[in-house]
N, C-alpha and C positions, 0 to 999 in steps of 0.2 A: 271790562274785566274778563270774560267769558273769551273774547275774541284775545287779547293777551295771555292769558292761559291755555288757548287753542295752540298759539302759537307757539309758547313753552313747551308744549305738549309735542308738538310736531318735532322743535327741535332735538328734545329728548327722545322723539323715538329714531330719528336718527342716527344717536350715537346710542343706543341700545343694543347690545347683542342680540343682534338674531333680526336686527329692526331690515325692511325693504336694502336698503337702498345700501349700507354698511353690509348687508348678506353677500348681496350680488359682486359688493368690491373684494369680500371673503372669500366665496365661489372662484372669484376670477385667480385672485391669489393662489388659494390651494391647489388650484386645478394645474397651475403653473408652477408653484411647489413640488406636487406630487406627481408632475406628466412622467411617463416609465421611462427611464433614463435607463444606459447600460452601468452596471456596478463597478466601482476600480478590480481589474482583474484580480489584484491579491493587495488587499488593505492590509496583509500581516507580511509584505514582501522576506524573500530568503535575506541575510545577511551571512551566508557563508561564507568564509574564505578558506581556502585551501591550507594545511599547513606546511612549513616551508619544507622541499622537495629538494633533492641534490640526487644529479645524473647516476642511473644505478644501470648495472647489468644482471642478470641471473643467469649462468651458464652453465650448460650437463646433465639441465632436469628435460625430464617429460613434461614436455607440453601438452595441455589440452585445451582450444584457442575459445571454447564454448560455445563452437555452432559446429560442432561434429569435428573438428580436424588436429589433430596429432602430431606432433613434431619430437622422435626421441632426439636425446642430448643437444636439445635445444638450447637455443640465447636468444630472452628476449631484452627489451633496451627502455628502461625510463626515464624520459628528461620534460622538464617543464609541465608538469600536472599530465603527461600523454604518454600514451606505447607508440614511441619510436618508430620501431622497427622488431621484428621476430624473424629468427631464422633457425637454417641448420646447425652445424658442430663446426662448420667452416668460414661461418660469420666473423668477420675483422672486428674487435674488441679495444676502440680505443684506451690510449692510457693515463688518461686523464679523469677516469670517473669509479666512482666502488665500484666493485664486483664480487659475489656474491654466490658460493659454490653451489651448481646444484647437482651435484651429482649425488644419484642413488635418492632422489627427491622428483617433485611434481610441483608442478608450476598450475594455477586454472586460474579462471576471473573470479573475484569474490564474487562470495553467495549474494545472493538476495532475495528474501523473504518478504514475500508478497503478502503475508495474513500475520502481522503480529499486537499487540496489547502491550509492546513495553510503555513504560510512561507514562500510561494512562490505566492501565493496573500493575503498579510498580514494587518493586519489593521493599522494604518487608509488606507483604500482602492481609492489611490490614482496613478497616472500612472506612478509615479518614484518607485512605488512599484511592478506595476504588472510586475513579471516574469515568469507566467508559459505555457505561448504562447511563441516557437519559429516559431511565422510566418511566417516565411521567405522561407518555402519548404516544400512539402509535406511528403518530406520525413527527419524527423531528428532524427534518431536515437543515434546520438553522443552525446546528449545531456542528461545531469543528472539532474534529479530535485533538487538531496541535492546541487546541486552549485549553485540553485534559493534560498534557505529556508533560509529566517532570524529568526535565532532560539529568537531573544526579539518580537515576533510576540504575543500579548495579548493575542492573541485566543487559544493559545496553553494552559494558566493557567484557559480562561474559560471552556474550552472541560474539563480540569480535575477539578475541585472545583463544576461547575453544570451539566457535563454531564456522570462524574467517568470515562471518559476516558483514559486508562491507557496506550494504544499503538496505530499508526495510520501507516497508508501508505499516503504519500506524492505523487503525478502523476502530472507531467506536464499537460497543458492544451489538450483539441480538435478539436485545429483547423487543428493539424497534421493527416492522417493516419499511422504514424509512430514519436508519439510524445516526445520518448525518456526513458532514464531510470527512474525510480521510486525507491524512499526509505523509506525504514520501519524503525520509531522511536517509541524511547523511550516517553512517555509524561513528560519530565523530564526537568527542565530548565539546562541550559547548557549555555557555550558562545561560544560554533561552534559547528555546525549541528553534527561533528565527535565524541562529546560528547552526543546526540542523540541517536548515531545513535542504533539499534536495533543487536548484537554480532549474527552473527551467520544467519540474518535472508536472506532470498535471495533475490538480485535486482529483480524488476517487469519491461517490457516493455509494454509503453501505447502504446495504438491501438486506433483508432477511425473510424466508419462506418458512412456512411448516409448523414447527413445534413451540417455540420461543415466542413468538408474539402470541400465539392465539392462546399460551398456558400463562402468560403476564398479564394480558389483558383480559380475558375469560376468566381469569380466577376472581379478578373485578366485579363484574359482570358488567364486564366493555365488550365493544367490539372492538378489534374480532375476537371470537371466540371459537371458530372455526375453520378449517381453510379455505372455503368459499365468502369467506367473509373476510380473510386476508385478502383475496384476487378482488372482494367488492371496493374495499378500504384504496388499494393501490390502483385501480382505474377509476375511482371518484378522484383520489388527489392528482392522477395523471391529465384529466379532463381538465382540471382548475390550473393547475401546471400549463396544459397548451394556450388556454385563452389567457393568461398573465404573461405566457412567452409571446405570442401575437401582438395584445397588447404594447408591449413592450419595444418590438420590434416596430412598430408602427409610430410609437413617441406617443399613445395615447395618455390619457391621465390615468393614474393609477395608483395608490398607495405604494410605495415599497412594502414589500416583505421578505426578509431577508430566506423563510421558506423558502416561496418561492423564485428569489432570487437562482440558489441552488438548482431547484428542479429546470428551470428555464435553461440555465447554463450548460444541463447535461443535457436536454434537447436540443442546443445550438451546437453541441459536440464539443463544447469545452471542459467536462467534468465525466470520468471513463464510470460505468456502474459495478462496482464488486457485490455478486450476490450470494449472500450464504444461503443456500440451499443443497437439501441432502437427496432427496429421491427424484428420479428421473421422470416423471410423469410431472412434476412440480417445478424442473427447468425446462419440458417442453411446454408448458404453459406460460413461462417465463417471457420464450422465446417470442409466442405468439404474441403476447402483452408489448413486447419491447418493439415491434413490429409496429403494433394497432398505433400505437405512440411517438414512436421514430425515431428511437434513442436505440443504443447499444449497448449491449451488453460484455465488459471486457473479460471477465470471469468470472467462472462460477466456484465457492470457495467448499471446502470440504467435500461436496460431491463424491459421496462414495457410491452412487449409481452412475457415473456416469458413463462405467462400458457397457451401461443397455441403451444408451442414442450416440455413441461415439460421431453415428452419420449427421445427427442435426447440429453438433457443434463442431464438426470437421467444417459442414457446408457454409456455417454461420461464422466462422472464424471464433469461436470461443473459448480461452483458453480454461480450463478443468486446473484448480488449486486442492491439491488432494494429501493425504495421509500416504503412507505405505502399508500400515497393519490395524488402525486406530477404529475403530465400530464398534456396533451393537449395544453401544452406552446407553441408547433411548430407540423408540420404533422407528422414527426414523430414518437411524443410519444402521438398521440390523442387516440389509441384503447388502452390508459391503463383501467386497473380496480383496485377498492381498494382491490380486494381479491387476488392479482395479489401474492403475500408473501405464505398466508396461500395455495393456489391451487400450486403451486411451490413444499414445504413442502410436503403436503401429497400426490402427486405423488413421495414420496422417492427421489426428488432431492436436493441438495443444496441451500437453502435459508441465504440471509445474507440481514437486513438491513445497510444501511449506508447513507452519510448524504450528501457531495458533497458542505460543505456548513457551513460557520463561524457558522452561529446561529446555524441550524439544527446537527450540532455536537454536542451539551448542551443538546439537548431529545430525544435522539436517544431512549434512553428508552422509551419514548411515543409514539414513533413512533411505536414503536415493538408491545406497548398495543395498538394501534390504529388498526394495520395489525391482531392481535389478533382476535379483538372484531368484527370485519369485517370478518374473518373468520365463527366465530363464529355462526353470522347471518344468513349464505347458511348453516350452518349445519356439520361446519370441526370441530371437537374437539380437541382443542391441548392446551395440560396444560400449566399454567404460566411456570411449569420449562420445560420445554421442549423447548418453545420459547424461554427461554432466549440462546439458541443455535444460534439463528440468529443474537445474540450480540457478542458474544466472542467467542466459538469453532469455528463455521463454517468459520467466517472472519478469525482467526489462522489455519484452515487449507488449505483458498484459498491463505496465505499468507506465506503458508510453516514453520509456527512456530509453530502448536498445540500440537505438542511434548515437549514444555517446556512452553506455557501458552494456554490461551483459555479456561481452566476447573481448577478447584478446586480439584486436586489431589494429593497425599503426594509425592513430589521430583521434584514437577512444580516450577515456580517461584512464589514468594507471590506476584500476581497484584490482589489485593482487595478490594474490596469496601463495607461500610459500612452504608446502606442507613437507613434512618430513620423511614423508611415506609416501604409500598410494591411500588417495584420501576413500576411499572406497572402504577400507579397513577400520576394523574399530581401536587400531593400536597405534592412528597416527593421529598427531595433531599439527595446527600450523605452525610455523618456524618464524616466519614473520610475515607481516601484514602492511600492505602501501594502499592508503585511500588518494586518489588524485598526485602519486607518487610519493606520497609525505611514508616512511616508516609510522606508521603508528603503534605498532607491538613486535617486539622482537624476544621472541622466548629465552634465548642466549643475555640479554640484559635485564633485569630485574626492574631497571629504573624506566624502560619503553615499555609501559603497560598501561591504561589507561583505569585510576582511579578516581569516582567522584569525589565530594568536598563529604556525601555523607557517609561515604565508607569511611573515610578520614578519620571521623570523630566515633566511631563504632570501636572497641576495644574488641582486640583479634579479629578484624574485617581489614583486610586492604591494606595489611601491613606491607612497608617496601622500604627492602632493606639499603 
């Protein structure tokens, strides 16, 4: 009896959880489960398409090609989602395709805005709306902005009808120092974000320094709650970051974690870092951090110090995402100045304005002539077309797309815009609008404007007659 219940016993510990010999077949499993795999590049892939495009000309406007260069009474050429061709007044104008006056007008590449909130704080700006805080830790990397952004958000049709915004980055909020991923869109109405989304272009991770995490989490009584305990927080999860990237790389076993997934991804150079930070003493710690760790830093966002190290982000390639006149709202952005763009600029570093901001995406162009004429004042000379670099090239290169927009070049995408003035002015708007050659807004027709489904149903929003 004793020895048949020995044996029962044996058997049952076998199939027991947790029993010898079922552990070890567990262990083996899991281990082979969990070994660090590389993640599908983008489980939420783009599905854009272009919308339909038919051969257009623009001829008689001022060109300005977005990487400094000038063409008056220009023609430039759109066919099959590309810029053609750009020339002088004496460019042969086949007769087969629109054409489209520009005389006494301005031709440039649509804007794009590198730092904006549509969609994921969408209008009406209400708290069943707000998604682009995840508050809840200082550290969230897991998290994607495009699973914040409601693509029927209005402001996405006013960025493009009055600000010719043609492409934006999307960023989680700051109240994180690791506030997740970022997505670069199309300005294109769509009915999900994945219809947006930007083909080709590379996720961003938000970062935030200073004021916002340590007054979110400190008023807790979390960490951080100061900014030495920001820099402690971000080189503890930077250390766990490199040994998961390692790991990872090597195929050891490892939990996934979708965290860490992200962070490893921008240490392999697959995922660029936008970091909100305001004083400059706080981006050259930045630098050193980004350094120790071996990641890059694509921009820094807001930076209203930053023409006191103009030398460490000239040397660093970093491109500076700034205001023109916007400070002193909290301590840390009180030592802005308005020259803060143009002194950025001509110390040869990276200048990009951007807007952070429903309305302030609609003038970004004035904003530019604002930074401009402010320039100007102290004595920095920089021509209209050159500035217009801090509108489209420079935001497409901190945004890793300037290779197929940004500038007005033959085999780019056609994102265009056709102003009606000089867009430097605060008395001009655009005329009409081509993302990847498609018209998408034409101020002359009522019915080429882009309305969501919830403007639709709003009483006196979005009427079209």
């Amino acid at each position: 009896m004793r020895m048949i219940a020995t044996a029962a016993l044996a058997a049952a510990l076998v199939l027991m959880p947790g029993a010898p010999g079922l552990a070890k077949k567990k262990d083996k499993d899991a281990a082979e489960a969990s070994a660090a795999k590389v993640p599908v590049a983008d489980p939420y892939p783009s599905t854009y398409k272009g919308y339909p495009a038919a051969p257009a000309a623009i001829r008689g406007a001022t060109i300005y090609d977005g990487e400094g260069g000038r063409i008056e009474n220009g023609v430039i050429f759109l066919s099959g989602g590309k810029i053609t061709a750009i020339g002088g007044p004496d460019t042969p104008i086949p007769a087969d395709i629109a054409v489209y006056d520009g005389r006494g007008k301005w031709v440039r590449p649509g804007i794009i805005d590198v730092h904006s909130h549509l969609g994921d704080y969408p209008s009406p700006g209400v708290a069943a709306n707000s998604d682009g805080n995840e508050a809840t830790s200082a550290v969230t990397p897991q998290v994607w902005a495009e699973h914040s952004v409601w693509p029927q958000d209005p402001g996405f049709s006013r960025a493009l009808v009055n600000g010719g915004v043609t492409a934006l980055q999307i960023l989680p909020g700051s109240a994180n120092l690791f506030g997740g991923r970022s997505v670069v869109l199309k300005n294109v109405p769509a009915r999900t974000v994945q219809g947006m989304k930007f083909p080709g272009a590379p996720q961003g991770l938000k970062m935030a320094c200073g004021e916002n995490p340590k007054r979110v989490y400190g008023s807790r009584n979390q960490i951080p709650s100061t900014r030495m305990g920001n820099m402690a927080v971000n080189r503890h999860t930077w250390m766990k970051a490199a040994e998961y990237q390692r790991k990872r790389a090597k195929g050891e076993a490892q939990a996934r974690d979708p965290a860490y997934d992200t962070l490893a991804d921008v240490l392999d150079g697959k995922i660029m870092v936008h970091n909100h930070c305001y004083r400059a003493d706080e981006m050259a710690f930045v630098i050193d951090m980004s350094k120790e760790f071996g990641y890059k830093v694509a921009a820094f966002h807001h930076a209203v110090e930053s023409y006191k190290i103009v030398d460490l982000l000239r040397e660093n390639n970093i491109c500076s995402a700034m205001w023109s006149d916007w400070y002193g709202f909290k301590m840390e952005s009180y030592d802005g100045i308005k020259e803060n763009i143009p002194l950025v600029h001509n110390a040869g570093a990276c200048a990009i304005v951007h807007s952070d901001d429903a309305n302030g995406i609609q003038r970004l162009n004035q904003e530019a002539a604002k930074a401009l004429a402010d320039g100007r004042r102290m004595g920095i000379q920089i021509t209209d077309e050159v500035a217009w670099e801090w509108l489209s090239f420079n935001p497409a290169k901190a945004l890793g797309v300037s290779d197929v927009t940004g500038s007005l070049k033959a085999g780019k995408n056609a994102d265009v815009v056709l102003w009606n003035g000089d867009p430097l002015s605060v008395y001009t708007r655009p005329e009409r609008v081509w993302i990847d050659g498609a018209m998408l807004y034409d101020a002359n027709d009522p019915k080429r404007r882009p309305v969501s489904d919830f403007e639709l149903g709003q009483p006196g929003e979005g009427d079209v007659k």
